[in-house]
C-alpha positions in Angstrom: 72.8 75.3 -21.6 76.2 77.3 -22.4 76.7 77.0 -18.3 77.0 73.4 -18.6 79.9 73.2 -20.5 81.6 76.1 -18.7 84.8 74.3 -18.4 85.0 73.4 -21.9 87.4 74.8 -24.8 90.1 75.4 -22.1 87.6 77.1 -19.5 86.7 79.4 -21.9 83.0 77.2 -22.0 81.3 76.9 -25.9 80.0 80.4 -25.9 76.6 82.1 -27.1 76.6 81.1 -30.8 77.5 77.5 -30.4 75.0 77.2 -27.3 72.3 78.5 -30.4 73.1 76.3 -32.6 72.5 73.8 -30.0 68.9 75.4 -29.0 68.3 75.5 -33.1 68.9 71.7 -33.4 66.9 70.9 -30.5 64.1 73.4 -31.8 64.3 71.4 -35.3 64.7 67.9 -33.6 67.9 67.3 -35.1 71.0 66.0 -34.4 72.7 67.2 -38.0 75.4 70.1 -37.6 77.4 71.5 -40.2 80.6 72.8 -38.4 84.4 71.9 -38.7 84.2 72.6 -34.6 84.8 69.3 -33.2 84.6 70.4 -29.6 80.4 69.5 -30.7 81.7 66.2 -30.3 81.7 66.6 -26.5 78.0 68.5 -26.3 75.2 66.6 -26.4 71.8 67.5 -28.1 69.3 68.1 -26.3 66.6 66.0 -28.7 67.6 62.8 -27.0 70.2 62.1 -29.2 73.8 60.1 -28.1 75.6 62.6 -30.3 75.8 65.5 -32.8 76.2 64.1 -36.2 79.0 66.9 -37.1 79.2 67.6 -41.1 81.2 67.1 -43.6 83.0 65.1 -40.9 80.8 62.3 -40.1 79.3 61.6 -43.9 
């Protein structure tokens, strides 16, 4: 997943914990994540969903 988005966050790609998180959403079919790191904005879940639905941000 993390190789994906390898170019992202300046080529520096999203890294281990952030590809987790995205495992943990997919995991708990969710599209929810509580971060203030908008580059979520640019991964996409793999539940199916369009988006991340990034908290507090998006309430």
């Amino acid at each position: 997943m993390a190789q994906g988005y390898a170019d992202a966050d300046g080529g520096g790609g999203i890294g281990l914990a952030d590809a987790m998180n995205v495992a943990l959403a997919a995991v708990y079919g969710t599209d929810l994540m509580f971060t203030t790191d908008r580059h979520f904005r640019m991964v996409r879940p793999l539940t199916g969903h369009q988006a991340f639905r990034l908290l507090p941000d998006d309430l």
